[in-house]
Structures are given as structure tokens and as C-alpha cells.
N, C-alpha and C positions, 0 to 999 in steps of 0.2 A: 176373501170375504170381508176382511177388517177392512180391508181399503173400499171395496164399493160402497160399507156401510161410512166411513168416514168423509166419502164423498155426496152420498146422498142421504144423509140423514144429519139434517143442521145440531140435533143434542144429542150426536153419538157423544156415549162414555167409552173411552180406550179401555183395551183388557189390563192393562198396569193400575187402575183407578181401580178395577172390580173384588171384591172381598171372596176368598175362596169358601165356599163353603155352609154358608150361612145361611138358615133357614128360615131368616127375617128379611131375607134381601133375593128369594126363590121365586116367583109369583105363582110358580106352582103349587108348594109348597104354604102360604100365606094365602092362598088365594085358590085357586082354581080346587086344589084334593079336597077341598069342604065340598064343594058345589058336587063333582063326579062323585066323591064319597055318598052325598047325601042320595043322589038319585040311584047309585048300586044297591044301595043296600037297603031300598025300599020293602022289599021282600027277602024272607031268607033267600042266600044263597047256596044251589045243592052242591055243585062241585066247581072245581075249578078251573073248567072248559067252560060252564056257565059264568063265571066269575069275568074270564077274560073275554066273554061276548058281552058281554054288559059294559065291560070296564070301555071297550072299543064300541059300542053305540053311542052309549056317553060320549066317550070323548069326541066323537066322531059328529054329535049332535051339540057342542058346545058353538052357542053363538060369538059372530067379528068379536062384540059387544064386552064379552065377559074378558075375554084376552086385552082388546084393548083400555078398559078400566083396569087389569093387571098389572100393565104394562105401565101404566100412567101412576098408580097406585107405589109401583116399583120406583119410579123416578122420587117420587116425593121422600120414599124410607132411605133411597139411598142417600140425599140430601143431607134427613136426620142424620142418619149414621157418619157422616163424611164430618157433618158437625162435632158429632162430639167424638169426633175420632175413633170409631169402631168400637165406642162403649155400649153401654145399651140405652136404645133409640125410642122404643115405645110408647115411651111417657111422652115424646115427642110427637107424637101422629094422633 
């Protein structure tokens, strides 16, 4: 998989470059769990068979659009971060 992506993706970042861990550099996590968070929990929720059919509409209803702004958004923090050397970035963005 590394190689197809290093082949056909001109600003692949190698996994030796990528920070473990980090939930400023997740775009899930920074990005996406707001958006599915906000539209889950519109209503209560009753149990948690409800929970994970909501959780899986959502996500399942997330448009190209929001991943690809993530994704783009991602490139920009990891920049920051790379900057100041895996300090903290956010004053940066």
C-alpha cells in the first residue's frame, strides 16, 4: 500500500515522517468526530444499538467534501507541527 500511495500520490508523506499518536494531526479526531458527534446526538439517544445506527448513518452520510477539506486541513497541521518540531502547533493554524 505504501508504494502505490508513493507512486501515485505526488505529496505522499512516508510513515517515518508521521507522528504517532496525536490528536492534532488525526483528522478524525480534529475534524470529522465534531461534525458525526453533532448530528448523533441531535436527539437523545436510547440505547446503544441506537447509538451505533446513528453513529453508522452518519458516517455513512458524510460527504467527498468534509474528508477531503480534512484531509487538506491535515496537510497544513502537519507542516505546523514539522515546524516547530513536534511542539505545539496551534497558535500556528
Amino acid at each position: 500500500m505504501i508504494e502505490f500511495l508513493r507512486r501515485e500520490t505526488p505529496a505522499f508523506i512516508p510513515p517515518d515522517l508521521w507522528l504517532a499518536n496525536s490528536p492534532d494531526l488525526n483528522s478524525v479526531d480534529y475534524c470529522i468526530w465534531g461534525r458525526v458527534q453533532q448530528c448523533v446526538y441531535q436527539k437523545p439517544v436510547k440505547d446503544v444499538d441506537e447509538l451505533k445506527q446513528r453513529l453508522v448513518k452518519v458516517w455513512s452520510g458524510l460527504r467527498q467534501t468534509v474528508v477531503d477539506d480534512a484531509i487538506d486541513e491535515w496537510r497544513r497541521r502537519f507542516r505546523a507541527c514539522v515546524r516547530v518540531k513536534g511542539q505545539h502547533f496551534e497558535h500556528l493554524l
